[in-house]
Backbone as a chain_set.jsonl record, in Angstrom:
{"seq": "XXXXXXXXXXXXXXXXXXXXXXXXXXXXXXXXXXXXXXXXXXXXXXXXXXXXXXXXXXXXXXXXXXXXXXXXXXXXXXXXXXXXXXXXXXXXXXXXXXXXXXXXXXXXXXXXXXXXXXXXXXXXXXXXXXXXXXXXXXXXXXXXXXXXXXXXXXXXXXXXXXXXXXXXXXXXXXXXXXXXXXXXXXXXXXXXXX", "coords": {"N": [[0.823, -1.206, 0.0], [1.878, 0.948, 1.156], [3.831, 1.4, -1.29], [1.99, 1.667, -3.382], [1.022, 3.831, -2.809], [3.339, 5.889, -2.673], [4.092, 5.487, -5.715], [1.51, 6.713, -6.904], [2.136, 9.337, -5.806], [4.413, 10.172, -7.287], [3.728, 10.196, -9.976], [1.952, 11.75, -9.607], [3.507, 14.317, -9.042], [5.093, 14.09, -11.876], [3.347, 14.89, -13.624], [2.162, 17.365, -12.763], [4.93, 18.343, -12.826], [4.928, 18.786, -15.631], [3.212, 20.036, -16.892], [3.41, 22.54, -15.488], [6.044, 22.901, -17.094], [5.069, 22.978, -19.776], [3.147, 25.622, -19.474], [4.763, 27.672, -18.765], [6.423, 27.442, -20.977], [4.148, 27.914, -22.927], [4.006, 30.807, -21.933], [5.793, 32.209, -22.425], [6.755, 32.454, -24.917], [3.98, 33.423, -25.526], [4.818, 35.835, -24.622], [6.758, 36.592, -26.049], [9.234, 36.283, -24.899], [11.156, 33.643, -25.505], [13.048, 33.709, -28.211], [12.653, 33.234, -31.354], [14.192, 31.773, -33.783], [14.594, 31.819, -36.944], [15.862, 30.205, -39.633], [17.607, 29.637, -42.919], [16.781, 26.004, -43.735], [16.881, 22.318, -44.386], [13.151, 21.136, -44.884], [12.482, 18.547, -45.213], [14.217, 16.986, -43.767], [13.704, 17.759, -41.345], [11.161, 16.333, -40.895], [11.304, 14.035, -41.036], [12.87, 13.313, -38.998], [11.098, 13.94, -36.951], [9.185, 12.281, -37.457], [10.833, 9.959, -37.071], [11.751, 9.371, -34.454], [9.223, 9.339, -32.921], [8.422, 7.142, -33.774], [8.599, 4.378, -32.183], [6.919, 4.747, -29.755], [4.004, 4.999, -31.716], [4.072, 2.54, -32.54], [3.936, 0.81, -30.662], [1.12, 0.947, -30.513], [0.461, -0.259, -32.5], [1.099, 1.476, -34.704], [1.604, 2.622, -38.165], [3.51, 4.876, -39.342], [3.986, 7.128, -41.995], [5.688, 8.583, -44.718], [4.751, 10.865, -47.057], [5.978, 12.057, -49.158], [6.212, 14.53, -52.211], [6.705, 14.9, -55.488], [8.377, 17.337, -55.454], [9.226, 17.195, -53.129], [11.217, 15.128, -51.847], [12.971, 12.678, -49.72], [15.32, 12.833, -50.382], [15.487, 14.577, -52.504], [15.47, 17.229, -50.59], [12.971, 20.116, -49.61], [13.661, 23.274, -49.193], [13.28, 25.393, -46.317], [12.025, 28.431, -44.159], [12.654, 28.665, -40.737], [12.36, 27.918, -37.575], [14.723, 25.758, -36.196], [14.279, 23.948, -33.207], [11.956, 24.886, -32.196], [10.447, 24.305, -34.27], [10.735, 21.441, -34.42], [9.355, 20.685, -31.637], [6.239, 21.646, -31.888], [5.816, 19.684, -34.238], [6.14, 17.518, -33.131], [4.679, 17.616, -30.828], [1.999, 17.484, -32.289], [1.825, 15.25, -33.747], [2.284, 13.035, -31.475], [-0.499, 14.4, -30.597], [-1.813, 12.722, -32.746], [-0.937, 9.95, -32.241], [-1.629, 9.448, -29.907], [-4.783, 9.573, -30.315], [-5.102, 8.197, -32.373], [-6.641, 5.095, -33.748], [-6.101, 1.784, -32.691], [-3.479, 0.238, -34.706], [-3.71, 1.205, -37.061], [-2.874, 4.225, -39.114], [-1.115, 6.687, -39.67], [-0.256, 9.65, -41.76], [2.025, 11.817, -42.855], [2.934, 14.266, -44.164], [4.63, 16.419, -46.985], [4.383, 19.47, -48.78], [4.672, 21.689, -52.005], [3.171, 24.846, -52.339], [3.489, 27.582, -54.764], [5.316, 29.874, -52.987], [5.297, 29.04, -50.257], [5.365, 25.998, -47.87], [3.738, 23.605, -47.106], [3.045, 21.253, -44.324], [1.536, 18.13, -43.531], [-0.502, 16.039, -41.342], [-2.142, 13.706, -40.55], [-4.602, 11.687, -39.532], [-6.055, 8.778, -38.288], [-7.957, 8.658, -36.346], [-10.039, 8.805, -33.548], [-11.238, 11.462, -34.251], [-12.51, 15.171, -34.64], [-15.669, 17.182, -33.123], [-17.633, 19.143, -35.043], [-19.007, 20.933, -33.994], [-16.71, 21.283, -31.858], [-14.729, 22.189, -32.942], [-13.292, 24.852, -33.131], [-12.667, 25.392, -30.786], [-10.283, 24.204, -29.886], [-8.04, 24.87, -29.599], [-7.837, 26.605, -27.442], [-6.615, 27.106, -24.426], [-5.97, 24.517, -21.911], [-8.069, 23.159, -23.063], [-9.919, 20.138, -23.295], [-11.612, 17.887, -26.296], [-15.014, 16.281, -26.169], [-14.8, 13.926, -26.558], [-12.083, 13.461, -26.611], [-11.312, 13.425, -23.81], [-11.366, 10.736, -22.248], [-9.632, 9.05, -23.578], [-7.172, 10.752, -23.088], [-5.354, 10.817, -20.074], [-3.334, 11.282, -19.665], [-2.858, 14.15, -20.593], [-2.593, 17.528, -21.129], [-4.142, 19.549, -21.702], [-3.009, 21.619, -23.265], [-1.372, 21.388, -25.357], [-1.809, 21.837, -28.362], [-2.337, 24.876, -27.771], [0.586, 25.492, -27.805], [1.398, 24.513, -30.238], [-0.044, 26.219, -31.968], [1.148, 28.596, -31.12], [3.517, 28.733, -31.655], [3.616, 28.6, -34.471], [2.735, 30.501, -35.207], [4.245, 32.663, -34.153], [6.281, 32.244, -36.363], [4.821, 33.595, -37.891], [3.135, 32.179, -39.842], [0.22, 29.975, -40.893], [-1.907, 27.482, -39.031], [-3.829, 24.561, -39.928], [-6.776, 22.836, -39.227], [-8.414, 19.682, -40.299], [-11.622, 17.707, -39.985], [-13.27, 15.008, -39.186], [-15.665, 13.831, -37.002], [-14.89, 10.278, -36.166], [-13.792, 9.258, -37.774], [-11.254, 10.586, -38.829], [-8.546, 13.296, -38.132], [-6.676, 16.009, -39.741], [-3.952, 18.005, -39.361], [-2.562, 20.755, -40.779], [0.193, 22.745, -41.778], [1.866, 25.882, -42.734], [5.313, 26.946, -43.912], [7.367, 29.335, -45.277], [8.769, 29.116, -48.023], [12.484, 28.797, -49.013]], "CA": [[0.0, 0.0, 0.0], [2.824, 2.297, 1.091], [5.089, 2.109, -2.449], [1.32, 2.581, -4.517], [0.998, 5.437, -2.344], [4.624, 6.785, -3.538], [3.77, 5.834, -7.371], [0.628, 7.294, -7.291], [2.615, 10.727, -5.419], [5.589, 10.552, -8.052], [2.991, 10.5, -11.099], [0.984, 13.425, -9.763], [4.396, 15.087, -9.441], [5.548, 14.405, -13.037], [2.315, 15.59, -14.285], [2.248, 18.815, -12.244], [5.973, 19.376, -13.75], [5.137, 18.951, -17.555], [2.152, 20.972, -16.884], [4.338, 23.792, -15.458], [6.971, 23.398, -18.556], [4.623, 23.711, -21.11], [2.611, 26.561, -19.176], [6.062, 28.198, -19.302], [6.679, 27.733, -22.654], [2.852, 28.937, -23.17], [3.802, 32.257, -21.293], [7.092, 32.791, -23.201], [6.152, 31.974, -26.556], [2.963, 35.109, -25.805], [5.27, 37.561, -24.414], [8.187, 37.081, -27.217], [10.646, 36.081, -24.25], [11.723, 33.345, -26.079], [12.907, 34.365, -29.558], [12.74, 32.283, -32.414], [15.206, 32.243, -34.999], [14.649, 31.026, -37.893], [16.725, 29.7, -40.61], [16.962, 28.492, -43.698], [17.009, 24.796, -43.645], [15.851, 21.276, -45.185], [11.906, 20.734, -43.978], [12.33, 16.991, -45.046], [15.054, 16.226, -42.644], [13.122, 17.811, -39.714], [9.951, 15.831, -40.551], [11.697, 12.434, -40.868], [13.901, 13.22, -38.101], [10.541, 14.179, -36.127], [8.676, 10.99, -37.467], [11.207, 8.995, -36.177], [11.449, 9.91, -32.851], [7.87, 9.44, -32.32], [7.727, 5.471, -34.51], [8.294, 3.312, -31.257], [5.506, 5.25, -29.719], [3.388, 4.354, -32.521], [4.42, 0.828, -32.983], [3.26, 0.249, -29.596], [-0.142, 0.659, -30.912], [0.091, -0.997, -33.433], [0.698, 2.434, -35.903], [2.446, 2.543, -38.869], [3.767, 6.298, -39.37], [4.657, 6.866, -43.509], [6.162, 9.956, -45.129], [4.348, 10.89, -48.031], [6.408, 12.992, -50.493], [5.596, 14.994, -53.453], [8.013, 15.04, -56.813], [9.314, 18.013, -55.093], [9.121, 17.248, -51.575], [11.579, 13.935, -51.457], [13.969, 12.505, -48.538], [16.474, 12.472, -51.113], [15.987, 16.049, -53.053], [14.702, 18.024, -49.605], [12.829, 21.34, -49.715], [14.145, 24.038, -48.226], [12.275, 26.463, -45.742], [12.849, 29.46, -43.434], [11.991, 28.191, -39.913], [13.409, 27.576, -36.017], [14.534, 24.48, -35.934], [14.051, 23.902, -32.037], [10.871, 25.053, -31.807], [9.453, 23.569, -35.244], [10.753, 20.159, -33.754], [8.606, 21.263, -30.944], [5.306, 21.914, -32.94], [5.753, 18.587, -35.154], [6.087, 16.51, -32.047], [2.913, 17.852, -30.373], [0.817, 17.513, -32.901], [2.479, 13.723, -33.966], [1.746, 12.959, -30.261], [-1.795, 13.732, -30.66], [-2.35, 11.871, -33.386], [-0.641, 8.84, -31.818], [-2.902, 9.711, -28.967], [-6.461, 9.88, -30.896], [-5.873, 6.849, -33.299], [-7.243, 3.962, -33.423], [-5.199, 1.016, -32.836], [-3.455, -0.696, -36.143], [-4.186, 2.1, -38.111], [-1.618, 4.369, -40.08], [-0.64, 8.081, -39.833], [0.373, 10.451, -42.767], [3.127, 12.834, -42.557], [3.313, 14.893, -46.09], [5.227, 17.814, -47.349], [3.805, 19.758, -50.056], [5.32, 23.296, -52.066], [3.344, 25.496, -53.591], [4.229, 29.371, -54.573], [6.912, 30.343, -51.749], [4.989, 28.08, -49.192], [5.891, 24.762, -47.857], [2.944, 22.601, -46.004], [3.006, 20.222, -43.64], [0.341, 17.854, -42.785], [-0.599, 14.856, -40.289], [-3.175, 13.078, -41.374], [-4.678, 10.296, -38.771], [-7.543, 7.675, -38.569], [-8.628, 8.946, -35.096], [-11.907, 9.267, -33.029], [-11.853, 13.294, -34.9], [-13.023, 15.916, -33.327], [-16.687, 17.172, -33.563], [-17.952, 20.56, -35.599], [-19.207, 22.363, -32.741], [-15.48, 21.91, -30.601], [-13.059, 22.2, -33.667], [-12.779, 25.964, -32.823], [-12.047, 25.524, -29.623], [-9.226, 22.798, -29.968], [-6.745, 25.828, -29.249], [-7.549, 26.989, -26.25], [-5.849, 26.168, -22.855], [-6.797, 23.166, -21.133], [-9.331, 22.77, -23.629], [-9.933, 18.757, -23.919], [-12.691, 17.809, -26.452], [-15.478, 14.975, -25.233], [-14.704, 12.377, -27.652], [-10.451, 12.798, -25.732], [-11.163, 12.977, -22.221], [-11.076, 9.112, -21.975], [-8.594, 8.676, -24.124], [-5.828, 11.364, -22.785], [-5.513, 10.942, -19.108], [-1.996, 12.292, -19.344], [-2.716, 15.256, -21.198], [-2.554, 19.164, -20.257], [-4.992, 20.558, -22.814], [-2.173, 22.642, -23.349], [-0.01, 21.113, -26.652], [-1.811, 22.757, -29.542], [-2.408, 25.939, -28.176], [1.677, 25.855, -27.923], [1.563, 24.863, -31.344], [-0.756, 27.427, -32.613], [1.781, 29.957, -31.009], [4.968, 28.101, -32.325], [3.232, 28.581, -35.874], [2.002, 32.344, -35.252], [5.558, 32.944, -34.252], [6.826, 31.874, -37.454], [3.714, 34.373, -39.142], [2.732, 31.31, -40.594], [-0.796, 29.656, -40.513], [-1.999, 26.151, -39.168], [-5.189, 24.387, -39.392], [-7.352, 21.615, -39.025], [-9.53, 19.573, -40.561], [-11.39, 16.544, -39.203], [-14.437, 14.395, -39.435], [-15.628, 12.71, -36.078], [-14.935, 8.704, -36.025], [-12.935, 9.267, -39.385], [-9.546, 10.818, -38.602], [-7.822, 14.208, -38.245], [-5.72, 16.742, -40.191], [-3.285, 18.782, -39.194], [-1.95, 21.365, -42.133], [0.695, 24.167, -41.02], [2.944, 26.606, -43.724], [6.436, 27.666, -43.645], [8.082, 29.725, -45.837], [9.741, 28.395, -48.428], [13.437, 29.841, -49.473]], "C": [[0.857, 1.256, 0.0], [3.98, 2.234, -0.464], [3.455, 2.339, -3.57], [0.69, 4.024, -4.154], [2.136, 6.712, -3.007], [4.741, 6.715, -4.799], [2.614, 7.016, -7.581], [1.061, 9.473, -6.957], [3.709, 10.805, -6.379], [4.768, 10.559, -10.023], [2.303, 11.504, -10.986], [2.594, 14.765, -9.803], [4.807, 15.438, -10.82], [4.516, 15.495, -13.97], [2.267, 16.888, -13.471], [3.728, 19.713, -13.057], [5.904, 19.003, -14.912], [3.767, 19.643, -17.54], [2.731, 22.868, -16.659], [5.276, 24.408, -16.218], [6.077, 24.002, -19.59], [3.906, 25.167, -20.606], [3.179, 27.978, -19.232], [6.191, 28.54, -20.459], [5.651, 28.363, -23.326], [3.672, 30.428, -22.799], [4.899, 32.618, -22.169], [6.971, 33.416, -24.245], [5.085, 33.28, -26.65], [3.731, 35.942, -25.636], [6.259, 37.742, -25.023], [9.627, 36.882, -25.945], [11.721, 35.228, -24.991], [11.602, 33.485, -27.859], [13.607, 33.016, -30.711], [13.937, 32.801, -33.468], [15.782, 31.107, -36.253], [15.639, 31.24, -39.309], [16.743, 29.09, -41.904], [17.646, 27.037, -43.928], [16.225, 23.685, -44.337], [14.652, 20.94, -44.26], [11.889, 19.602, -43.749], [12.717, 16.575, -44.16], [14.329, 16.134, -41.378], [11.552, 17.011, -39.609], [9.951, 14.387, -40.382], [12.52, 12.491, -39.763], [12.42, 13.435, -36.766], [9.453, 12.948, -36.09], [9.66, 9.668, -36.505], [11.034, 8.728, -34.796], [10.603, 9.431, -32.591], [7.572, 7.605, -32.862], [8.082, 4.504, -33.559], [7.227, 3.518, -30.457], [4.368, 4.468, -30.331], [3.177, 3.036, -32.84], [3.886, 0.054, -31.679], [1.951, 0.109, -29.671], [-0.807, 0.178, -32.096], [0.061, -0.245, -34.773], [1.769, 2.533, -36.49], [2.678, 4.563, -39.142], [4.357, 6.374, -41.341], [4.622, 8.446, -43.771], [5.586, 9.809, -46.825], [4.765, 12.166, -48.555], [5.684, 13.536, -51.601], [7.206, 14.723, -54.349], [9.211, 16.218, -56.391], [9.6, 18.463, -54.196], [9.709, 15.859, -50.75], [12.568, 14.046, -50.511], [14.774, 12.909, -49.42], [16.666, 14.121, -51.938], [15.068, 16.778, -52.07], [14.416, 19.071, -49.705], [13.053, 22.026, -48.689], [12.983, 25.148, -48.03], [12.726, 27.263, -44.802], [11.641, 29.059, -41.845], [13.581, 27.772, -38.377], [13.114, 26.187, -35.765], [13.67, 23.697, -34.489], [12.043, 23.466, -31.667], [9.923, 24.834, -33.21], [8.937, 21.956, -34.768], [9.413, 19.725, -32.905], [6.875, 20.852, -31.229], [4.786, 20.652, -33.513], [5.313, 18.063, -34.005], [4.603, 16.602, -31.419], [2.151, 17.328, -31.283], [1.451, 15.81, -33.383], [1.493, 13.184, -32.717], [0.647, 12.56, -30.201], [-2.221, 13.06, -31.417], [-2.032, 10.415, -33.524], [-1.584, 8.555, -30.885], [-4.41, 9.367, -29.482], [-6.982, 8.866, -31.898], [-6.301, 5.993, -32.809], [-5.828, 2.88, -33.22], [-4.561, 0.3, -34.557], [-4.286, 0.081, -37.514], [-3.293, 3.196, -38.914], [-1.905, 6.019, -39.939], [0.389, 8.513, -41.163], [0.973, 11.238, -42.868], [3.455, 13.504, -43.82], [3.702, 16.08, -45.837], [5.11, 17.755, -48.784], [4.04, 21.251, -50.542], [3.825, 23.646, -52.706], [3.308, 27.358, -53.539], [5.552, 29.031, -53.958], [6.54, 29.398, -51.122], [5.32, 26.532, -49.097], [4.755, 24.51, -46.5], [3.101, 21.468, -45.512], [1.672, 19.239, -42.72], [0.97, 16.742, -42.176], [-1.479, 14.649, -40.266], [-2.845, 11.487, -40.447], [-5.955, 9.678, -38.69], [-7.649, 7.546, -37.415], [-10.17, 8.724, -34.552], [-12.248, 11.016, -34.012], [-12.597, 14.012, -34.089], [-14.653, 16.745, -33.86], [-16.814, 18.883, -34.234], [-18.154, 21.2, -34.918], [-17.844, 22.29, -31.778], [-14.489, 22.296, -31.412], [-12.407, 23.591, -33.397], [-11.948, 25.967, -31.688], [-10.623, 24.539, -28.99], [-8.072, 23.796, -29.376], [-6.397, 26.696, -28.075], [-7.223, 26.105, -25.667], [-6.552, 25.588, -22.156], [-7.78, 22.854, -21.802], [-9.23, 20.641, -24.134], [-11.605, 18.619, -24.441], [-13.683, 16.748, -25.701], [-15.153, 14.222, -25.701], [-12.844, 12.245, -26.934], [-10.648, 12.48, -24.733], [-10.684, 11.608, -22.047], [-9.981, 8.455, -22.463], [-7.153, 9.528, -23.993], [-6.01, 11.771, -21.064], [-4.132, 11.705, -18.731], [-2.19, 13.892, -19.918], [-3.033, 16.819, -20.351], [-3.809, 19.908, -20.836], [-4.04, 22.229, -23.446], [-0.923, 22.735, -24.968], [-0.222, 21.598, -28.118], [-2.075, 24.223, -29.356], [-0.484, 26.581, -28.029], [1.862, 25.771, -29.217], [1.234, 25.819, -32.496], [0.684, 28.393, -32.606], [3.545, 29.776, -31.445], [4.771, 28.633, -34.217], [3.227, 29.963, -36.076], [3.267, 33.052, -35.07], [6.808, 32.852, -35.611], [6.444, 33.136, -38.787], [3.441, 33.598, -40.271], [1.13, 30.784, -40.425], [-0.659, 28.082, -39.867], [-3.763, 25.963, -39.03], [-5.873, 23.355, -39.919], [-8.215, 21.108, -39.52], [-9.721, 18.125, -40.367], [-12.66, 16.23, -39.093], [-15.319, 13.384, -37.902], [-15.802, 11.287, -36.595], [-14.203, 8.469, -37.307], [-11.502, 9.564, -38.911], [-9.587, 12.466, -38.273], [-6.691, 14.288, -39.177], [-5.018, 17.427, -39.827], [-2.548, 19.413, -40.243], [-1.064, 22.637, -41.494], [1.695, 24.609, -42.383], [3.904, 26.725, -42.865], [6.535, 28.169, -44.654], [9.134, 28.961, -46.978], [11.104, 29.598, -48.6], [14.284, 28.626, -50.471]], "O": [[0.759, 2.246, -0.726], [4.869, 3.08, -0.57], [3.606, 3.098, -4.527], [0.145, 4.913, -4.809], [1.957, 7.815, -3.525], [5.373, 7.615, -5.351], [2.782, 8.021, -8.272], [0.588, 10.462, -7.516], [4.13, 11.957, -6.27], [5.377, 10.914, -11.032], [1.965, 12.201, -11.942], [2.627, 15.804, -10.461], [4.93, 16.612, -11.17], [4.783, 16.463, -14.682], [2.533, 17.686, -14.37], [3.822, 20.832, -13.56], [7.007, 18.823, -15.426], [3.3, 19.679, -18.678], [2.55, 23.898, -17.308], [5.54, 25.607, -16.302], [6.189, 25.1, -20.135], [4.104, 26.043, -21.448], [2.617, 29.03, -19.537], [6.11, 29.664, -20.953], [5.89, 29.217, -24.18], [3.862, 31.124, -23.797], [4.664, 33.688, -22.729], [7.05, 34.619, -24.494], [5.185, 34.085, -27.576], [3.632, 36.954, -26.33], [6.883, 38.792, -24.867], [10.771, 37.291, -26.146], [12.86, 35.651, -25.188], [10.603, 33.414, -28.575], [14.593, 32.28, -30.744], [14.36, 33.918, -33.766], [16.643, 30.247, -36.443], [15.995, 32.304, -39.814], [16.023, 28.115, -42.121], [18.829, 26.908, -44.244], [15.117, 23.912, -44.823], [14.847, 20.545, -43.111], [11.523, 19.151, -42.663], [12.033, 15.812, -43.477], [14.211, 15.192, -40.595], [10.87, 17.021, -38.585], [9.099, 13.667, -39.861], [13.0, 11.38, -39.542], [12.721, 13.071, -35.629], [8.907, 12.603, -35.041], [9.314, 8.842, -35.66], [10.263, 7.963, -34.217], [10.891, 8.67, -31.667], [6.656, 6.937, -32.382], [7.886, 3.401, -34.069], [6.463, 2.561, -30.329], [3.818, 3.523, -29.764], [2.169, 2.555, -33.358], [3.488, -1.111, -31.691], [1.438, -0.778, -28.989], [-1.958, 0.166, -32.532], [-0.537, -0.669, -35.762], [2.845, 2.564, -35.893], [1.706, 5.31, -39.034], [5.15, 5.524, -41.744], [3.874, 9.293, -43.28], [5.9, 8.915, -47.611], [4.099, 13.197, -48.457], [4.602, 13.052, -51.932], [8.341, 14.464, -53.949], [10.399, 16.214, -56.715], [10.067, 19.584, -53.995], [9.27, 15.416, -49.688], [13.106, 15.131, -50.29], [15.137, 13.966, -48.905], [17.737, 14.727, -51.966], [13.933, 17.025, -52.476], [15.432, 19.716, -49.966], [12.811, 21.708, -47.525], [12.179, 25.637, -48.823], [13.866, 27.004, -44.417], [10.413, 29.12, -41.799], [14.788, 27.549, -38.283], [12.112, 25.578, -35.393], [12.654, 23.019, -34.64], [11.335, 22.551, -31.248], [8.744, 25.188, -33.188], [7.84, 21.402, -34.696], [8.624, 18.831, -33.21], [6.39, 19.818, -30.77], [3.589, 20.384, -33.418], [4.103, 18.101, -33.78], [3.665, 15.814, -31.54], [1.454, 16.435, -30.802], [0.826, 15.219, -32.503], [0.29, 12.954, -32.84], [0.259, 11.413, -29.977], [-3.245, 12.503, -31.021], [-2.48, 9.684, -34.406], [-2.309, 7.564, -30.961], [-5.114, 8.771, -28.667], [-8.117, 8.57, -32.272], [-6.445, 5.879, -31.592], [-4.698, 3.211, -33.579], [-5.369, -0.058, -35.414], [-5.03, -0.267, -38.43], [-2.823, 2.468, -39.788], [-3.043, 6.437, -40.153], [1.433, 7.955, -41.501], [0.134, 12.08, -43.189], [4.421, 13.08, -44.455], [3.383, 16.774, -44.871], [5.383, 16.911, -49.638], [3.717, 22.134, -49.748], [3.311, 22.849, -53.491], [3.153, 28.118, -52.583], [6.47, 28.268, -54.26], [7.369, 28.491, -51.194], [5.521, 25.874, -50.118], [4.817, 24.977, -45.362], [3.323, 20.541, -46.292], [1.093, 19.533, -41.674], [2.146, 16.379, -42.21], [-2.128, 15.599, -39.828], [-1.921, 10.673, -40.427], [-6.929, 10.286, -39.13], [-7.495, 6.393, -37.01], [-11.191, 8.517, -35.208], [-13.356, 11.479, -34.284], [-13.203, 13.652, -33.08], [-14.756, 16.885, -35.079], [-16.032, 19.74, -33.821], [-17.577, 22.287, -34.948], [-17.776, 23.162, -30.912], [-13.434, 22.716, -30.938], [-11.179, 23.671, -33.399], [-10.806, 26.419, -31.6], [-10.228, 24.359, -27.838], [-7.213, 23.294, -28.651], [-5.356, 27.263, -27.744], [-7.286, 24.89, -25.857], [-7.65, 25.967, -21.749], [-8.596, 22.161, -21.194], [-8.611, 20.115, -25.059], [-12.585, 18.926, -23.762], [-13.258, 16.304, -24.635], [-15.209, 13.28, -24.911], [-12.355, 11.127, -26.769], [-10.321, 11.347, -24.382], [-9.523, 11.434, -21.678], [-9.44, 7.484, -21.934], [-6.15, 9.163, -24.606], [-6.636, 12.773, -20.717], [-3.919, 12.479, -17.798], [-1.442, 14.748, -19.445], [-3.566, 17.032, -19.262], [-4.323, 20.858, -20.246], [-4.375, 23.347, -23.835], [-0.137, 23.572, -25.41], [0.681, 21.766, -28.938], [-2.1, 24.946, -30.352], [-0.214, 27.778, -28.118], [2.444, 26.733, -29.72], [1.86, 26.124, -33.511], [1.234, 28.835, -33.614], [4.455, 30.605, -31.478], [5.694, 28.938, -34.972], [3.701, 30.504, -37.075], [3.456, 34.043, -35.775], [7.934, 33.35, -35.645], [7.018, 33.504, -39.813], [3.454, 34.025, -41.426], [0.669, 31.436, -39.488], [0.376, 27.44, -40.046], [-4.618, 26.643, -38.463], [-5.6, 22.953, -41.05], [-9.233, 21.797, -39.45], [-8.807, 17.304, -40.438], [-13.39, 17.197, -38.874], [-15.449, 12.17, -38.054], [-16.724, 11.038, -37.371], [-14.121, 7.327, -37.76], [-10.715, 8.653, -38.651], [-10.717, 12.94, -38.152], [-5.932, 13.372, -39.492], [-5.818, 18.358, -39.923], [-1.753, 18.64, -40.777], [-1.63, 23.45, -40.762], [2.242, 23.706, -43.017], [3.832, 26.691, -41.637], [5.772, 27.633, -45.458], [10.144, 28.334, -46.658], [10.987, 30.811, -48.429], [15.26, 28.954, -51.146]]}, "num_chains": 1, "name": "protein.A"}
């Protein structure tokens, strides 16, 4: 009884401090403390370098993660974009996350990079629960969890896309969502191309 007393007190701890980091990084990120500085660099690398990361995750549920290229969006000839690495990483990961979070089991996530004009998009494309028409607005506020997550994110802050919103807005880029309940989610965000 006394060591599920000290799990159950060293899990409310962790979760109190990754609630306090990102709340942090929320407050920063609004008041321009921390300053982005972006660069120009290959997008491919950072989206296969941010898929990876995240594919034992995935594999635990049975999800296959796949990079879907364009003719001029390959591992091999990478497009370049003007962006902070750090805090793109950042951004990707969150939103990866949730859509490791929200799928279904044995089901497959889409990771694409796509030019066109100057711009360079990035989606994430998952075969989730989706989120419903009357909450999709509100997906961006703080602490906001929809009804269809609750049950399914007991770790969560309600706090990881409105960091990504402001990771994106920091960039003066857009992002945004589109998503069907019991079908899947999208995630679509620009950079800059250069």
């Amino acid at each position: 009884a006394a060591q599920d007393s000290v799990k159950k007190l060293r899990q409310q701890s962790e979760k109190l401090q990754f609630l306090m980091d990102a709340l942090v990084k929320l407050s920063r990120l609004e008041t321009g403390v921390f300053v982005l500085h972006p660069i120009r660099q290959p997008l491919t690398e950072l989206v296969v370098d941010g898929m990876e990361s995240y594919r034992e995750k995935a594999a635990a549920k049975g999800l296959a993660i796949a990079f879907s290229g364009t003719k001029k969006a390959e591992k091999d000839a990478p497009v370049y974009a003007y962006f902070d690495k750090k805090w793109s990483m950042e951004a990707l990961g969150n939103i990866l996350d949730n859509a490791i979070k929200f799928s279904e089991n044995d089901s497959s996530i889409t990771v694409e990079v796509t030019t066109k004009n100057d711009k360079v998009f990035v989606s994430v494309k998952d075969h989730g629960i989706g989120i419903s028409r009357k909450e999709i607005n509100k997906i961006w506020e703080r602490f906001y969890k929809s009804g269809l997550s609750r049950g399914k994110d007991q770790k969560g802050t309600g706090l990881a896309l409105s960091i990504v919103k402001e990771i994106i807005q920091a960039h003066d880029e857009h992002i945004n969502v589109i998503s069907t309940e019991g079908v899947g989610t999208e995630f679509i965000f620009s950079l800059t191309k250069v």
